[in-house]
C-alpha positions as CSV (number, residue, x, y, z in Angstrom):
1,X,82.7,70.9,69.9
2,X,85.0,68.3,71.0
3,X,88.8,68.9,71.3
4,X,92.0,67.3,71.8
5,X,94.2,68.8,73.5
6,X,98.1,67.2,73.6
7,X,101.9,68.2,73.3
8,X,102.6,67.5,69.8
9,X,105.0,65.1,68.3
10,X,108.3,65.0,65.4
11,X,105.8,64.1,62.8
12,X,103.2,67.4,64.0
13,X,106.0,69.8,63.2
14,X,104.9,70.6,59.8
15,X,101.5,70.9,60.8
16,X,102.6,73.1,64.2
17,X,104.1,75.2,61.4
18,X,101.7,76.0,59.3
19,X,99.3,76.8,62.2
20,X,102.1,79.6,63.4
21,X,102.0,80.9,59.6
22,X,98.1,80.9,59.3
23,X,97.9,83.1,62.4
24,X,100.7,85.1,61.7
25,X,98.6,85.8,58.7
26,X,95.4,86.2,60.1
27,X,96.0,88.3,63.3
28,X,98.1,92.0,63.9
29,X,98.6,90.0,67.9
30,X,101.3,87.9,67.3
31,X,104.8,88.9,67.1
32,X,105.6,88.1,63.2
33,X,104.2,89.7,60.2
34,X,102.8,88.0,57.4
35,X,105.0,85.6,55.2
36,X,108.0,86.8,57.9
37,X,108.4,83.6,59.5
38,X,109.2,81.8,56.0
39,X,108.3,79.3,54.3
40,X,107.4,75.6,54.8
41,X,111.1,74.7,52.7
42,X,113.3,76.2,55.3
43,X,114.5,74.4,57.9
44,X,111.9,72.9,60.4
45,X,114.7,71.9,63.1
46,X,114.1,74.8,65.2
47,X,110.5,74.0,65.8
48,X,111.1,70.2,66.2
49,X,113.9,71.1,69.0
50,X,110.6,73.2,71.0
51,X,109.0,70.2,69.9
52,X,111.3,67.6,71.6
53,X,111.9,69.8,74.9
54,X,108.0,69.8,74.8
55,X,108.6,66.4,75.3
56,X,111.1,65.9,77.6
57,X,109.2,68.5,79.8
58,X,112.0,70.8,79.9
59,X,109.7,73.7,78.4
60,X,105.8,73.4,78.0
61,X,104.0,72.8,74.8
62,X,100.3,71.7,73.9
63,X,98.5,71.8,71.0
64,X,94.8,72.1,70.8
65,X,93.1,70.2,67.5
66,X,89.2,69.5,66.4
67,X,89.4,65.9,63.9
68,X,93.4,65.9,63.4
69,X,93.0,70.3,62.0
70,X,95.2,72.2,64.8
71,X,93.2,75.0,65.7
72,X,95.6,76.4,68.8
73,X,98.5,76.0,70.4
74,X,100.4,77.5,73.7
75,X,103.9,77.3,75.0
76,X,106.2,78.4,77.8
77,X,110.0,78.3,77.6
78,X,111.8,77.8,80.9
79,X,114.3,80.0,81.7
80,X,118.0,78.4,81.1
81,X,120.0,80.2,83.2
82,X,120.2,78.6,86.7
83,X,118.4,82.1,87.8
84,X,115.0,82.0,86.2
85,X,115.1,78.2,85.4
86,X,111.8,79.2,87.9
87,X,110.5,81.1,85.0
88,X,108.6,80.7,81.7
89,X,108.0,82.7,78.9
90,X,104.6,81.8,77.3
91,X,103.0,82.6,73.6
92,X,99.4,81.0,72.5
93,X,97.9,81.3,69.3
94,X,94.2,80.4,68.5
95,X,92.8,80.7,65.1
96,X,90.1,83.0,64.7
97,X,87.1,81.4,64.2
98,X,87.8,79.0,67.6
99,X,88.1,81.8,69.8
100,X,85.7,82.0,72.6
101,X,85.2,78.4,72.8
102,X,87.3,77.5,76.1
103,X,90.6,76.5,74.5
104,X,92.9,79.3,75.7
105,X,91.3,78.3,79.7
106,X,91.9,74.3,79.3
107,X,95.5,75.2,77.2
108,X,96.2,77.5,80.7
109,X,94.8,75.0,83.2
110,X,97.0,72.1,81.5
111,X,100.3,74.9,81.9
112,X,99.6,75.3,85.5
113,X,99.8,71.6,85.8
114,X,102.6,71.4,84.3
115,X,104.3,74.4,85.7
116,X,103.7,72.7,89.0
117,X,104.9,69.9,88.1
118,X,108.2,71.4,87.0
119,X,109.2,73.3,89.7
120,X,108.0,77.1,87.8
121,X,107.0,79.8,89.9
122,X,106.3,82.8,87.6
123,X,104.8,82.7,84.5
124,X,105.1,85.9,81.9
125,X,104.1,87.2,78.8
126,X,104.0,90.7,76.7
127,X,100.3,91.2,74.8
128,X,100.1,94.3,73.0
129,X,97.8,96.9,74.5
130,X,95.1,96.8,72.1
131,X,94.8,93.5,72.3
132,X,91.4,93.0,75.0
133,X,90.6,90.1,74.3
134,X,93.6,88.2,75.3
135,X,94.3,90.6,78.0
136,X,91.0,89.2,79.1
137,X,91.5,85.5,78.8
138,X,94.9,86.2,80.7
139,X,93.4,88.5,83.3
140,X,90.7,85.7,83.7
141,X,93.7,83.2,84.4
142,X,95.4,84.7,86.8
143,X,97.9,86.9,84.9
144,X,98.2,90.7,86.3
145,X,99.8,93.4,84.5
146,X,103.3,94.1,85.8
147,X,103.7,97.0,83.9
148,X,104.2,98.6,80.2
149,X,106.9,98.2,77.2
150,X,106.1,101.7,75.4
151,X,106.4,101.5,71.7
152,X,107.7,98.3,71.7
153,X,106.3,97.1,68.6
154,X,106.2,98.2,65.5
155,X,102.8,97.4,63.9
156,X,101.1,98.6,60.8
157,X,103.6,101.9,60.4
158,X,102.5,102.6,64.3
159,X,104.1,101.8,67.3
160,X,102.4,99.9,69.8
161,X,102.4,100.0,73.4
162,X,102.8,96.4,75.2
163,X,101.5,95.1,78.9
164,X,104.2,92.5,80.4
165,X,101.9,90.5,82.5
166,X,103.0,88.1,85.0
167,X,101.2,85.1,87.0
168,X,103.2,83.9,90.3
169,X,102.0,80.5,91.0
């Protein structure tokens, strides 16, 4: 399979948007429940602003696509105060049926060039416990687990125990 991989532009923000919808619907991993991040109507100025710091390379975001369908997307959000402007916050999203195919590794590879680039030191994210897969993929790109948020989710009438995992670059 052949993808593209590229920070996404104004006119991908609808697009971006339903991607983040299909796999709130489609996964228990992500942070929003079905239908909770609302619908395409509502304002779409939020996502362009990520969209146009993307840009800017203030924050980091890339989209992965196969013929113009987004299929994945990952993003880190610098820190703003002066105090963890060294630091970035990251959340990726694949769609089921292009998992395993290489895109979380090249979405990862492109953030540590970036992060590079733009003077980031540590990297972190929370992935729910369960989750081995990406615990996996991050594990397998350099993330270690820093330690646990107990029942900090609420998932499927269950609380659910998250690792905060951090990679220092």
């Amino acid at each position: 399979m052949n993808f593209e991989y590229r920070v996404p532009q104004k006119e991908d923000v609808s697009n971006l948007w339903q991607l983040m919808n299909q796999l709130d619907n489609e996964t228990q991993s992500m942070m929003y429940e079905p239908n909770e991040r609302g619908k395409l109507s509502s304002s779409l100025q939020p996502l362009e602003k990520v969209i146009a710091r993307a840009n800017e390379k203030i924050d980091f975001l890339e989209v992965a696509s196969e013929n113009d369908k987004l299929v994945g997307y990952l993003s880190a959000e610098r820190g703003n105060p002066r105090r963890i402007q060294h630091s970035a916050y990251l959340v990726i999203g694949i769609i089921s049926g292009y998992q395993g195919k290489g895109i979380g590794s090249k979405l990862f590879y492109d953030l540590d060039k970036w992060a590079r680039n733009n003077a980031i030191k540590r990297l972190e994210l929370t992935v729910m416990q369960n989750n081995v897969i990406a615990r996996h993929l991050y594990a397998k790109n350099g993330f270690i687990t820093e330690g646990i948020r107990k029942c900090s989710m609420f998932v499927n009438g269950q609380y659910v125990n998250e690792y905060y995992m951090a990679k220092i670059l």
